[in-house]
Phi, psi and omega in degrees: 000127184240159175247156226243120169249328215281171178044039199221127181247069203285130182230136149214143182237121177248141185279120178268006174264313194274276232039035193218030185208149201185104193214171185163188231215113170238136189262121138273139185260183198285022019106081192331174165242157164238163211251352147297337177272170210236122183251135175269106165254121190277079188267338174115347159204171202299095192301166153259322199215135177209134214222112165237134169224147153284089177297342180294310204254013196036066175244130187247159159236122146250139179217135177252145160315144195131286203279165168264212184246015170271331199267148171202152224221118169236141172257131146304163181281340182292351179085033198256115207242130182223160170278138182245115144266043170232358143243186156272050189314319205233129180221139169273183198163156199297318181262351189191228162179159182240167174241124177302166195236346185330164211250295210303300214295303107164040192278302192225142198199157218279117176088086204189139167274132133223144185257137173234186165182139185259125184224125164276000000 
């Protein structure tokens, strides 16, 4: 599993009451994407709930605690929500969590906004 840095412009804020929330904001420039790959993101501790949109195309992934690392909750931009199980879209991890980069899944794709958010 590689995880993908190029072409990427990273924003993060973390709730400083909480320390258990977490959002930002990753920008790709036009920057091929491979579709094996991972965008790693780093909130500082081991998520529960984790919300990514493709603001560009109005695409969301949601994964709950719960979910495996195959699962994913995806909203179409048509509002259309389906459980998607074919890939490892989502893999959690102590410190963060990554996003599958697959073209099918459409979460992240080349010249793209994406916003996320974390609640431990």
């Amino acid at each position: 599993m590689a995880d993908n840095s190029a072409g990427q412009t990273r924003t993060t804020t973390n709730d400083q009451a909480t320390g258990q929330i977490a959002q930002g904001k990753v920008v790709y420039d036009a920057t091929a994407i491979t579709a094996t790959d991972y965008t790693r993101i780093n909130c500082g501790f081991q998520p529960r709930y984790i919300l990514w949109s493709n603001l560009t195309d109005r695409v969301q992934i949601e994964w709950f605690e719960g979910f495996g690392s195959a699962e994913c909750l995806k909203t179409a931009a048509a509002g259309t929500r389906t459980l998607d199980t074919t890939a490892a879209a989502v893999v959690v991890d102590k410190l963060g969590f990554r996003i599958l980069q697959n073209a099918t899944l459409a979460a992240i794709l080349a010249s793209k906004a994406c916003y996320w958010r974390a609640i431990g």
